[in-house]
C-alpha positions in Angstrom: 131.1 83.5 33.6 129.7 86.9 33.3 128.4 89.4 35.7 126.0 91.8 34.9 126.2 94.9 36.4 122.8 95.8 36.1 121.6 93.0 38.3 124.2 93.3 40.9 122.2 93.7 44.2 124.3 96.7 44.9 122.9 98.5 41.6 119.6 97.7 42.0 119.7 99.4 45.9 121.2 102.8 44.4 118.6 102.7 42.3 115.9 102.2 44.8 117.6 104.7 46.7 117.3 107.1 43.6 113.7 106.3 43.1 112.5 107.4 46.5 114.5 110.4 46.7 112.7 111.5 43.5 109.4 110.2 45.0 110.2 112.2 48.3 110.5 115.7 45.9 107.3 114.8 43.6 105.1 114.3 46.8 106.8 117.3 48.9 106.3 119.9 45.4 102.4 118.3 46.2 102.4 118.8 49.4 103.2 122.5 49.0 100.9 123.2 46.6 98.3 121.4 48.3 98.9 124.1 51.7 98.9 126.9 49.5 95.6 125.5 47.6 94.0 125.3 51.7 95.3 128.8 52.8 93.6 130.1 49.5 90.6 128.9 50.6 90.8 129.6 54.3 91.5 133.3 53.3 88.7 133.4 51.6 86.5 131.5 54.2 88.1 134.1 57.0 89.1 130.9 58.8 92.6 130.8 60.8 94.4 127.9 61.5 95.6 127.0 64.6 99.7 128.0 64.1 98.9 130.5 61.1 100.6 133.9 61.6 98.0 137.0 60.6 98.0 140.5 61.6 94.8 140.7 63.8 95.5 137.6 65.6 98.9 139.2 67.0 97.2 142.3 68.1 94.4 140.3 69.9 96.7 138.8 72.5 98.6 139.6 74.7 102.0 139.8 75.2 104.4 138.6 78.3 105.3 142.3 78.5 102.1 143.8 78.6 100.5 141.1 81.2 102.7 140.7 84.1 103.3 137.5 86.0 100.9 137.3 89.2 102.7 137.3 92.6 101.1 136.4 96.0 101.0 139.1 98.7 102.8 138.1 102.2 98.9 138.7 103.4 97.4 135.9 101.2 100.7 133.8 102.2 99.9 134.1 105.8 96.2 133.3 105.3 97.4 130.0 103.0 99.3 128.9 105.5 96.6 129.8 108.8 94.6 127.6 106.9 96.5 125.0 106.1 97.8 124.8 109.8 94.1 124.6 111.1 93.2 121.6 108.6 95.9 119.6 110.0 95.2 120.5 113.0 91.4 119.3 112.9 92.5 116.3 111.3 95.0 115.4 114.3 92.4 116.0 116.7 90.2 114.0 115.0 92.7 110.7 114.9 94.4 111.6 118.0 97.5 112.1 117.2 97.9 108.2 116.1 98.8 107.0 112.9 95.5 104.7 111.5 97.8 102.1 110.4 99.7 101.7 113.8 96.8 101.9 116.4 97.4 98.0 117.4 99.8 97.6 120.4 103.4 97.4 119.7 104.6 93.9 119.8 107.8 92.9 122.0 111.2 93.3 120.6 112.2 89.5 119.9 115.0 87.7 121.8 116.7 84.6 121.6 117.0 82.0 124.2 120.2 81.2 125.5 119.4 77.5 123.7 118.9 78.3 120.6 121.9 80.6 120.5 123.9 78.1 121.9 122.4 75.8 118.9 122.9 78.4 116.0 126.7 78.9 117.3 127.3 75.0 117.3 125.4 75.1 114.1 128.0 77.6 113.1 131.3 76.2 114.4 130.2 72.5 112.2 130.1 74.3 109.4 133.4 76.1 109.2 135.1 72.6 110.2 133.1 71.1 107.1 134.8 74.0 105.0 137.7 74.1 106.3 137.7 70.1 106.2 136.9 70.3 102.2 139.3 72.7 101.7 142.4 70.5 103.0 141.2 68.0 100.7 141.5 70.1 97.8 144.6 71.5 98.5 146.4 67.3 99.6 144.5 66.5 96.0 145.9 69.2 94.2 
């Protein structure tokens, strides 16, 4: 029985593998020449991408050093915080202190009878004999 290299499935995915990385330079050489075929044009339109480095943009804005970052006086701090003071405080007055969602009466902390304790701990006490109970069954079975 022969083998053919040429149709061995590992051949034929170097291959594949080959063909794309070709492909991958063809449409990459295309894709350069297509940018440099658009900045041609733009040039000559006097448009300027969005990204695209030219002199005059760089000397239209300006830089970090040149605009400083804008810092609040201790003044306008003390106003910002006056007014924020006398919001909440209108607001409080207005509600009355209370919070909306709790202005119904507070319900009683619930107790238990002395029954139904008494029930729940008999309750208890069966069911740690039933465990105990199956677990000296297991153990004279065993």
């Amino acid at each position: 029985m022969r083998v053919s290299f040429a149709r061995s499935p590992i051949w034929c995915i170097v291959v594949k593998y080959a063909v794309l990385e070709m492909a991958l330079v063809g449409f990459n050489a295309k894709r350069d020449e297509v940018i440099r075929k658009m900045a041609d044009i733009e040039r000559q339109l006097g448009v300027h991408r969005k990204g695209a480095s030219s002199p005059s943009a760089a000397t239209n804005k300006p830089t970090a050093a040149a605009k400083p970052k804008r810092k609040l006086s201790a003044a306008g701090k003390r106003a910002i915080r006056a007014a924020l003071k006398k919001r909440w405080a209108a607001f409080h007055a207005k509600t009355d202190g209370v919070n909306p969602a709790k202005q119904g009466a507070k319900k009683p902390k619930r107790t238990m009878s002395p029954a139904g304790k008494a029930r729940l701990a008999a309750n208890l006490a069966k069911a740690r004999a039933a465990k105990a109970n199956k677990r000296a069954t297991q153990q004279l079975g065993a």
